[in-house]
C-alpha positions in Angstrom: 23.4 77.1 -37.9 23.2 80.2 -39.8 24.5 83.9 -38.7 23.1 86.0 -36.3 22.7 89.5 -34.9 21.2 91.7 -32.3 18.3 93.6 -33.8 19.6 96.5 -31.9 22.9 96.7 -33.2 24.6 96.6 -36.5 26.6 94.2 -35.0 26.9 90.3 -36.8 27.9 87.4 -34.6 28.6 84.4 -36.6 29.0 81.2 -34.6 31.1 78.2 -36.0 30.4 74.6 -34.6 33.0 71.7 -34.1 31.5 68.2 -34.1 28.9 68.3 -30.8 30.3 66.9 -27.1 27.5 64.3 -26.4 28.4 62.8 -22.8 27.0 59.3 -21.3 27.2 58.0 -18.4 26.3 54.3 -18.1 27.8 51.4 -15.8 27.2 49.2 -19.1 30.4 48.8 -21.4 27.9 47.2 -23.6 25.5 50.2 -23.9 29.1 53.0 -24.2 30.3 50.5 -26.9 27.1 50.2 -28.7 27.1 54.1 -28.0 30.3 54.8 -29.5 29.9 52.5 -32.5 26.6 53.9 -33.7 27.3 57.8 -33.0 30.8 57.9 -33.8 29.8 59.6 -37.0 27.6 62.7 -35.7 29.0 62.9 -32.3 31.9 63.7 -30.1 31.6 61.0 -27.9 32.4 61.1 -24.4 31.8 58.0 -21.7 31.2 57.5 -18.0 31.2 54.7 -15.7 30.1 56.3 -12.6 28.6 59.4 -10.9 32.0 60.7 -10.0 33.5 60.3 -13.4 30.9 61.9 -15.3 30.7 65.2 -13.4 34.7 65.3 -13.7 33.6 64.8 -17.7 30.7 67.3 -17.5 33.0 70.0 -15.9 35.8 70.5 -17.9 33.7 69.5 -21.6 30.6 70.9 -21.0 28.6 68.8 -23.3 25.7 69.8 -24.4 23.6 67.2 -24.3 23.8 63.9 -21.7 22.8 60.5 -21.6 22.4 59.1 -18.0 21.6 55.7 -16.8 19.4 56.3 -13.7 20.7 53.2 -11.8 25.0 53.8 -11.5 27.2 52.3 -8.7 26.9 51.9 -6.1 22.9 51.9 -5.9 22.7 50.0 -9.2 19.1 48.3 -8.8 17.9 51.9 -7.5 18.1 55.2 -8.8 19.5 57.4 -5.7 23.2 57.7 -7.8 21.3 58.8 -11.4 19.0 61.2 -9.9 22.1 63.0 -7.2 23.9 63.3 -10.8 21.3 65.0 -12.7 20.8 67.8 -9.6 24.1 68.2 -9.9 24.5 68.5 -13.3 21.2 71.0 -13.8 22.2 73.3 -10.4 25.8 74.0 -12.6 24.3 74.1 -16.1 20.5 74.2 -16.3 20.4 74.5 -19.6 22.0 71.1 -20.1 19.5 68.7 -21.8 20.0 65.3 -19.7 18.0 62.2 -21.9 17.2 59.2 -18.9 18.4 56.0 -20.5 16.1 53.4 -18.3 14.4 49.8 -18.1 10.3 49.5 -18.6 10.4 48.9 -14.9 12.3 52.1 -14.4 9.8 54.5 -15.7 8.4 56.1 -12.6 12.0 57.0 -11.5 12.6 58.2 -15.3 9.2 60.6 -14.8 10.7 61.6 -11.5 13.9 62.4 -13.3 11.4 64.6 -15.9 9.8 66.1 -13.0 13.5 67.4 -11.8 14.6 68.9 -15.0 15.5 66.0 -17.4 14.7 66.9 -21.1 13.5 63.1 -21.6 13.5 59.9 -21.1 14.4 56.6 -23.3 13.6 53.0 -22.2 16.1 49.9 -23.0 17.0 48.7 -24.8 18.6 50.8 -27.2 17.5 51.5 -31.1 19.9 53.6 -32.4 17.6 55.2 -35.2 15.1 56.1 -32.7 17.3 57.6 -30.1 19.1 59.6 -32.8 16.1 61.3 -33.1 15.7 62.4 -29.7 19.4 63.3 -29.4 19.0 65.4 -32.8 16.1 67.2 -31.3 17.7 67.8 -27.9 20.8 69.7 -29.5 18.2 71.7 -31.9 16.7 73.1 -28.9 19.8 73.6 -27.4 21.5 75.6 -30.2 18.0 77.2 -30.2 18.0 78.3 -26.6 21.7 79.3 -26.6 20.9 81.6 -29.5 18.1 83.2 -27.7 20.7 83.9 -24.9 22.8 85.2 -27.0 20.5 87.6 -28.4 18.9 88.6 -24.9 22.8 89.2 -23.8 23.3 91.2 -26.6 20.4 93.3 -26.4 20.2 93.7 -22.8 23.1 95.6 -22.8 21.7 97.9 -25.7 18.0 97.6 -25.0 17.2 100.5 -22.5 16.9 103.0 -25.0 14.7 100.6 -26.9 12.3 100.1 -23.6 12.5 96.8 -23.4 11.6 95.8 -27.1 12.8 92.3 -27.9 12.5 90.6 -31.4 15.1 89.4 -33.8 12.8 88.5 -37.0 13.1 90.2 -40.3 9.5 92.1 -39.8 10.9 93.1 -36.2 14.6 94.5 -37.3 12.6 96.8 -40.0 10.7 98.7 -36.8 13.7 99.0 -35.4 15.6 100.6 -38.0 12.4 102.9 -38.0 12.7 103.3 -34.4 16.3 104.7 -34.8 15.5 107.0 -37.5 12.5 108.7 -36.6 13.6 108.7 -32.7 15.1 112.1 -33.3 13.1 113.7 -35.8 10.5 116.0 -34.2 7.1 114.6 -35.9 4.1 113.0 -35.7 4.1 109.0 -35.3 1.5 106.3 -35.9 1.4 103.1 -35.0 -0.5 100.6 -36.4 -0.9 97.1 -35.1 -3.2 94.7 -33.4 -4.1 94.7 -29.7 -1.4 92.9 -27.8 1.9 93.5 -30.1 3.5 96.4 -28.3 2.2 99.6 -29.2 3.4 101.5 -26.0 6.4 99.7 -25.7 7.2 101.3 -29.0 6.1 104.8 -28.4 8.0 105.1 -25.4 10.9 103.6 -27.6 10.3 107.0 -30.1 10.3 109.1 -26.6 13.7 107.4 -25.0 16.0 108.2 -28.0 14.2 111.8 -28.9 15.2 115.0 -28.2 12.4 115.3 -25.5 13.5 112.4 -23.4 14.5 114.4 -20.4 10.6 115.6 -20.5 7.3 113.6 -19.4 5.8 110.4 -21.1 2.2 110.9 -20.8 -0.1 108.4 -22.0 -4.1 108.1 -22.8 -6.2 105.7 -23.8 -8.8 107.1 -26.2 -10.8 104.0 -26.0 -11.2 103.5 -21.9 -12.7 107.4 -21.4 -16.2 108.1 -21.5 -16.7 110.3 -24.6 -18.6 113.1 -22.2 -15.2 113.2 -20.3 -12.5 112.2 -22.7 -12.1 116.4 -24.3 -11.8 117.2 -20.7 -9.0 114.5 -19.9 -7.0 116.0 -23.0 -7.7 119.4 -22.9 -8.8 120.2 -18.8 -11.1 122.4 -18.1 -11.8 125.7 -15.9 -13.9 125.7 -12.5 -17.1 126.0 -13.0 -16.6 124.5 -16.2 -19.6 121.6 -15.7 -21.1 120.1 -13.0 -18.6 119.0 -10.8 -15.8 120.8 -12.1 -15.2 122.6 -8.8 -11.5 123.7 -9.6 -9.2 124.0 -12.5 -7.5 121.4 -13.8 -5.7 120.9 -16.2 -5.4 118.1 -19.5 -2.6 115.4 -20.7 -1.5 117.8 -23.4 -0.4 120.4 -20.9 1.1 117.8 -18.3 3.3 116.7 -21.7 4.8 119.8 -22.2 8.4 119.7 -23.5 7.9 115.8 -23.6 5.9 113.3 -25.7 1.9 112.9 -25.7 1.1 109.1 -26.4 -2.8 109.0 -27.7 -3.5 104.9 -27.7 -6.2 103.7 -29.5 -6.8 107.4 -31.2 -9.4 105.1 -33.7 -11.6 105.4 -30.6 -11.9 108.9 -30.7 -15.2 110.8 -31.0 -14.9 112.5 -34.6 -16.3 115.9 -32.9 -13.3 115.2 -30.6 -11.0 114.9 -33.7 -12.1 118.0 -34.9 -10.6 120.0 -32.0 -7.3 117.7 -31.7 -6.8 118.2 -35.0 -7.1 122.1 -34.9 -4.0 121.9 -31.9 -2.1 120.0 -34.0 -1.9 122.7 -36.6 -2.1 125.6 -34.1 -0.1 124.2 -31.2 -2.5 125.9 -29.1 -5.6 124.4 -26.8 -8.4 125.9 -24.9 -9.8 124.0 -21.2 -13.2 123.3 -21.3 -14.8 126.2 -20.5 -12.2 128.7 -21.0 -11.2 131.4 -23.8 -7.2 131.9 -23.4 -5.2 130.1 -25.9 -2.3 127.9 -24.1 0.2 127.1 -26.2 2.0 123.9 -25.9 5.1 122.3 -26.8 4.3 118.3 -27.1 5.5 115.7 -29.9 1.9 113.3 -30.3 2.9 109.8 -31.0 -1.6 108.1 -32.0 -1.6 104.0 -32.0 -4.6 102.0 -33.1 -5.3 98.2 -33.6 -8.1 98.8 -35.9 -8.0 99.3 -39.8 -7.8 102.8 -40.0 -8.3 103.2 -43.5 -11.6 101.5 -43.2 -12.6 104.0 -40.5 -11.9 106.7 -42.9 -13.9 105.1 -45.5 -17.1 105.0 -43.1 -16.7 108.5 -41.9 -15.5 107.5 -38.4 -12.0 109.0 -38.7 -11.1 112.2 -40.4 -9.0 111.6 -43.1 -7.1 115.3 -42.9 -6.2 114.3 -39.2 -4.9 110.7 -40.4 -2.5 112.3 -42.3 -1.5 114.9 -39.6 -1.2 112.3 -37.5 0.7 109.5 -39.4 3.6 111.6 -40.8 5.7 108.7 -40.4 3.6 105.2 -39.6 5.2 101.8 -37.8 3.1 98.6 -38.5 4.4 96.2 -35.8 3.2 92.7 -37.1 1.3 90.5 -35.0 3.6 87.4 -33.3 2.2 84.9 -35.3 4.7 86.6 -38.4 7.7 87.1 -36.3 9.1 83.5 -36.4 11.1 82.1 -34.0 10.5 85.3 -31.7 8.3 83.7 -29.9 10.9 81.5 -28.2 13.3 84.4 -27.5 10.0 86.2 -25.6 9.1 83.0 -24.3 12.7 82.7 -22.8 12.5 86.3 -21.5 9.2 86.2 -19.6 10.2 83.0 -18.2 13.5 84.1 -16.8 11.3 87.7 -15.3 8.9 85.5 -13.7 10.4 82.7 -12.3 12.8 85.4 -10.5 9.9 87.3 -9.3 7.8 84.8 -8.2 11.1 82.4 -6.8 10.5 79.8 -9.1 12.7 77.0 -10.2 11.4 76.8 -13.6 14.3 76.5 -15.7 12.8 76.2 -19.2 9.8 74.9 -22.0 9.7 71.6 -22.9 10.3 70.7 -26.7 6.3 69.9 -26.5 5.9 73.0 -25.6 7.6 74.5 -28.0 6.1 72.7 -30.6 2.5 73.5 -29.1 3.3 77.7 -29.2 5.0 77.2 -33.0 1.3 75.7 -34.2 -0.5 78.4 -31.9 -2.1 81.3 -33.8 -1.2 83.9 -30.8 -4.6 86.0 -31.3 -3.6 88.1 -28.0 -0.1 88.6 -29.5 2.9 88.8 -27.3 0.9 90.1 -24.4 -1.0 86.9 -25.0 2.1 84.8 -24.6 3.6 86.8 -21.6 -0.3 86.0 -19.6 0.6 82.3 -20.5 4.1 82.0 -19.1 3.3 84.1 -16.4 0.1 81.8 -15.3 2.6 78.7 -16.1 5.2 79.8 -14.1 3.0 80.4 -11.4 1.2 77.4 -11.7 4.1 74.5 -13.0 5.4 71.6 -10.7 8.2 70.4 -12.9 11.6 72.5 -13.9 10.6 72.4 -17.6 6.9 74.0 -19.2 4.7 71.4 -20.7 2.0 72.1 -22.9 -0.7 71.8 -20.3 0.7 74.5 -18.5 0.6 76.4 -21.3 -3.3 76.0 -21.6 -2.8 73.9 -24.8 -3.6 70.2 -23.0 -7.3 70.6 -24.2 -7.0 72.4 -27.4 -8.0 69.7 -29.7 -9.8 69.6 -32.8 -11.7 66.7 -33.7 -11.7 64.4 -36.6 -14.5 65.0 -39.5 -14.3 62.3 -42.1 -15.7 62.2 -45.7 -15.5 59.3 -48.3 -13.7 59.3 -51.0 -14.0 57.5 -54.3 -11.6 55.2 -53.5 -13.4 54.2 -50.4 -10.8 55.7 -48.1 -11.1 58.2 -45.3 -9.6 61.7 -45.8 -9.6 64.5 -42.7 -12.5 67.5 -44.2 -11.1 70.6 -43.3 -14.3 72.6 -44.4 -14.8 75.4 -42.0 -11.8 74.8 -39.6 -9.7 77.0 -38.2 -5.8 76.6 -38.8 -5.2 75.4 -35.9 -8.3 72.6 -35.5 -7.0 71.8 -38.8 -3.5 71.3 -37.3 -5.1 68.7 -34.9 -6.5 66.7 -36.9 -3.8 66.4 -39.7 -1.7 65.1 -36.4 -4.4 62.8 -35.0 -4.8 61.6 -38.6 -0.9 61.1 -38.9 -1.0 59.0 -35.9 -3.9 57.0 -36.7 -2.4 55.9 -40.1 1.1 55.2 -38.8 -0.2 53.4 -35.8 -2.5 51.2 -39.0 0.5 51.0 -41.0 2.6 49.2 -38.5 -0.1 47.1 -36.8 0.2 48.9 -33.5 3.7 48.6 -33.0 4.7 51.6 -31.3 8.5 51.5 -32.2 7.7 51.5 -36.2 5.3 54.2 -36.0 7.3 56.3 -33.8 9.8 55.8 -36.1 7.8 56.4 -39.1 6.5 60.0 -37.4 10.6 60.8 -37.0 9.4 61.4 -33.2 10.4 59.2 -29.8 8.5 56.9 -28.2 7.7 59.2 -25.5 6.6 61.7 -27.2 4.4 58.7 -29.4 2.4 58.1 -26.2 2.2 61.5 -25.2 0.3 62.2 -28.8 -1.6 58.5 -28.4 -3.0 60.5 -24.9 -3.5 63.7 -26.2 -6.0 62.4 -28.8 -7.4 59.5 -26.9 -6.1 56.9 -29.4 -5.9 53.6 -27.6 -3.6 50.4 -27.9 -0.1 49.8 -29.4 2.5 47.2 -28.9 6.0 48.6 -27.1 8.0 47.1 -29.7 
């Protein structure tokens, strides 16, 4: 795996991995001998007979990654033994991904076993190729997840003054190296992103490491005022001022003093409005509606907006001169769809929030899952994604998120064919979105491996490089019919 650091710090942690532990426990010698002869090569292999022996194991290695035969002695034609060894093994380590090795006629206790935390299931017999895959995937998500807690570890302990900014992509380090330098420099700030990425979060970033933090935060949203009442709202006004205006009160930019004004969604504003903003950012001095004295005020202005504000100045809707008074220094924080794998360490943070706030036992999101919010296009952004694993924590039955709690069960695109000249079939992405297009380039895939092999789901599955499982889930998810198990 390669290096890592917190965003927040200049500090580099590099990891360095030994061969894996992968433990199983299996009454079978034949299954741990077939075991040890086919992963002898990729693994450190370690083998169980029993319940007892393989929490003794589990304990002092702390594998990674388990194998576990739901039906173990003494209740070997039941599953009562497996299942009272995967609690235990998920109430010490719930990260731990546990793969159910079990018989065709075993499969409602293996998705009982799925429903209690259990990454997957396999059914016997064995085929080494295809449960290599599984057991590869299984330790990618958890080096993945183990990073993530890394970073989270790392940068709660540094993330206060940072306001609970999270993000460890390329795009995301360069705000925060903005963040730090600009925290203390007493000047204008805009930033520029689309609705949903954080826009807040990061002016109150610029307030908690300035000069001003011991004075108020006060925020304003330019766009959720009524024009007739927004100059009134920033400015205040005298008694008498209007109708209803039976006492004086006064504006956000006084209630800022000595602290930071935060103007969200300033591409809102009234350009008549801009006019007089514009004049107390060069004077420092404001008037109430209504009145004549000049206050003078001591506030640091920190303007966001999600639309394109050099467009707006093209089309007269925002003045250029207070653009440029405004945007001394400008952030773009880019949308989570170009922040990577960021979405998994958010992902992991709103999950662990929620399901303490709501005293859920959700312990994680399934690799389907994952996959499902890689191939999403996030439109909504990371307030987008924390809606999502808020409702799915909320809403989930099983320890681990699956794609329908996500919302992404039913998002899929359909199939539009076109001849070609060789008679074939070929997927016509005319006037698809990316992701529509994304569904049917998998539908398609499955269609032409499940052709390919005449049905036979264990030569398809292998020809996908995805488990059998996971075959059938796809076969569901686009309605494709039929198959043979082997």
């Amino acid at each position: 795996m390669p290096p890592y650091s917190s965003p927040l710090s200049p500090h580099v942690f590099i990891k360095v991995h030994s061969m894996e532990k992968l433990l199983t426990i299996d009454d079978s010698p034949e299954i741990r001998q077939q075991l040890k002869w086919g992963l002898k090569k990729d693994y450190k292999l370690l083998t169980a007979a029993d319940v007892e022996e393989g929490l003794k194991l589990f304990r002092s290695q702390r594998p990674k990654v388990v194998t576990l035969d739901l039906g173990l002695p003494p209740d070997v034609d039941g599953a009562t033994e497996g299942l009272r060894c995967l609690k235990e093994i998920l109430a010490e380590a719930p990260e731990t991904k546990v793969i159910v090795l079990s018989g065709n006629e075993e499969r409602e206790n293996a998705l009982k076993a799925v429903g209690l935390g259990a990454y997957d299931f396999y059914s016997k017999p064995i085929e080494l190729a295809e449960l290599k895959i599984i057991l590869q995937r299984a330790f990618h998500l958890a080096e993945l997840e183990e990073e993530n807690r890394d970073l989270l570890q790392a940068a709660q302990a540094e993330q206060r003054s940072l306001s609970g900014i999270f993000g460890q992509s390329p795009k995301m380090e360069e705000v925060f190296a903005t963040i730090r330098k600009v925290s203390s420099v007493d000047v204008p700030v805009m930033i520029l992103g689309e609705s949903g990425t954080g826009k807040e979060l990061v002016a109150r970033a610029l307030h908690e490491n300035s000069l001003r933090k011991d004075g108020p935060f006060v925020p304003i949203n330019c766009g959720a005022i009524p024009e007739n009442l927004l100059e009134s709202e920033l400015f205040g006004h005298e008694k008498g001022a209007f109708t209803g205006a039976q006492s004086q009160v006064r504006g956000k930019v006084e209630y800022a003093q000595g602290g930071t004004l935060f103007l969200d969604e300033i591409g809102e504003m009234p350009v008549t409005l801009q006019v007089k903003l514009l004049r107390f950012l060069q004077e420092r001095v404001i008037q109430r509606v209504g009145g004549r004295e000049d206050i003078e005020v001591d506030v640091r202005v920190v303007a966001a907006t999600n639309i394109d504000i050099q467009q707006a100045i093209e089309q007269g809707s925002f003045r250029e001169d207070l653009f440029y008074r405004l945007g001394v220094i400008s952030i773009d924080l880019p949308p989570l769809r170009e922040r990577g794998d960021d979405v998994f360490l958010l992902s992991h943070l709103f999950l662990h929030r929620f399901s303490s706030e709501f005293g859920k036992k959700v312990k994680g999101v399934g690799q389907r899952a994952m996959e499902a919010m890689r191939n999403y296009e996030w439109p909504g952004n990371v307030r987008e994604l924390e809606n999502k694993i808020k409702r799915a924590v909320v809403m989930a039955d099983q320890s681990f998120l699956e794609p329908g709690d996500l919302g992404f069960a039913d998002e899929v695109g359909q199939v539009s064919e076109a001849p070609t000249s060789g008679g074939e079939q070929l997927v016509n992405f005319q006037g698809m979105t990316l992701k529509e297009a994304r569904q049917c380039l998998e539908k398609e895939l499955l269609l032409v491996a499940l052709e390919k092999e005449a049905g036979n789901i264990v030569r398809a599955a292998e020809t996908l490089g995805v488990s059998r499982p996971t075959l059938y889930d796809l076969m569901k998810k686009h309605g494709v019919q039929g198959g043979e198990g082997r």
